[in-house]
C-alpha positions in Angstrom: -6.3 -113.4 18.4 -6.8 -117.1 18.5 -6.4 -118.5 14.5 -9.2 -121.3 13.4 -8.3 -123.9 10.0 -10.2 -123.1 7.2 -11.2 -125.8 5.0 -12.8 -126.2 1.6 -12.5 -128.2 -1.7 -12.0 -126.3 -5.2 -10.8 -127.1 -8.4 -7.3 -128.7 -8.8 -7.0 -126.4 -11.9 -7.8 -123.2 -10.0 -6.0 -123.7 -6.9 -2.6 -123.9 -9.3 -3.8 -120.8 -11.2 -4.3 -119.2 -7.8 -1.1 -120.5 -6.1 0.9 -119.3 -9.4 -0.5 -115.8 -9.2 -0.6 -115.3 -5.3 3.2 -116.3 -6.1 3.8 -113.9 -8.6 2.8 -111.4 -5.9 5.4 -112.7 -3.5 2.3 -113.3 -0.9 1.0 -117.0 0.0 -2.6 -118.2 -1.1 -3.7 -118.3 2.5 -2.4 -114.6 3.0 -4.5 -113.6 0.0 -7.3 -115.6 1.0 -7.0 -114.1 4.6 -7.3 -110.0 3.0 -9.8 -111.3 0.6 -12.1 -112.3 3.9 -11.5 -109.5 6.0 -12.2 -107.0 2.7 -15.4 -109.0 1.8 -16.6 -108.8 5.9 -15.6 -104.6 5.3 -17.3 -104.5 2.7 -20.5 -106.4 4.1 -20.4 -104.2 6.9 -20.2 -101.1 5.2 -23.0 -101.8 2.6 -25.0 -102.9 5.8 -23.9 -99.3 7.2 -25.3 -97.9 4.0 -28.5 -99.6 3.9 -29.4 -98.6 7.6 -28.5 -94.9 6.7 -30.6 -95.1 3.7 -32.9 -96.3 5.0 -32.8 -94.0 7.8 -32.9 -90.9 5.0 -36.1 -92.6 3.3 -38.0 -92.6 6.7 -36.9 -88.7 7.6 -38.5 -87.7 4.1 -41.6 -89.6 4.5 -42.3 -88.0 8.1 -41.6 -85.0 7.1 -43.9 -85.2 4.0 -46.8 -87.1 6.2 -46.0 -83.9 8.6 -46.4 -81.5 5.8 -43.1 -80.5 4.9 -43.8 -80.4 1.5 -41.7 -78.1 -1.3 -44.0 -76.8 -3.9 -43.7 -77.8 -7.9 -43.4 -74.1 -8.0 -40.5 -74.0 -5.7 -38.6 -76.4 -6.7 -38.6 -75.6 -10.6 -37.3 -71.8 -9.1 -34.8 -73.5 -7.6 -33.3 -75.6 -10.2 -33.8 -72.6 -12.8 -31.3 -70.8 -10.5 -28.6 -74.0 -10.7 -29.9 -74.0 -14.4 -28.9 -70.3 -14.7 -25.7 -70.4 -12.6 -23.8 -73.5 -14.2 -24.6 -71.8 -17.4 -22.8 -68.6 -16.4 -20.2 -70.2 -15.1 -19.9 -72.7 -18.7 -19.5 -69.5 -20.7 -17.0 -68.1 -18.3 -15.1 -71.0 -19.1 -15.6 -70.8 -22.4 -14.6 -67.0 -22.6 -11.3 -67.9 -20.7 -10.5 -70.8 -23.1 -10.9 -68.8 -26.1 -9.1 -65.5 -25.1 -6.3 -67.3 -23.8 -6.4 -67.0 -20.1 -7.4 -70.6 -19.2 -5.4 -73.1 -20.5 -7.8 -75.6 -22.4 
């Protein structure tokens, strides 16, 4: 990989700060400043990733409701009262483990 000069002015006062804690790290500023770009360009990447997915997820749930694949109020409220019902079961499991002794708090 061919390397390229980066150039750009900053603040006397926070290129020492940054020297003395790049130092303190045993790296140099321009290594640091070299994971900082390729971290912010992975990061840009995988918000972009994101976004396209997302977006991807929005337009699936908007064909499939314009097509009628609709879940009723009804449904979904039966549903949830099963979750509801469930993680309830399961929190006084728990709590009738704690208490007798057999799960440690």
């Amino acid at each position: 990989m061919t390397e390229a000069t980066f150039t750009f002015r900053v603040d006397e006062q926070l290129k020492s700060a940054f020297s003395t804690a790049a130092k303190s790290k045993d790296r140099t500023g321009a290594q640091l400043l070299r994971d900082f770009m390729r971290e912010y360009v992975q990061r840009q990447q995988q918000m972009e990733e994101h976004d396209i997915w997302f977006r991807q997820q929005v337009q699936h749930g908007v064909d499939a409701a314009n097509a009628g694949q609709l879940i009723s109020d009804d449904d979904v409220e039966a549903q949830f009262a099963q979750r509801r019902a469930a993680t309830h079961a399961d929190l006084m499991r728990n709590d009738a483990a704690i208490l007798d002794g057999t799960r440690p708090c």
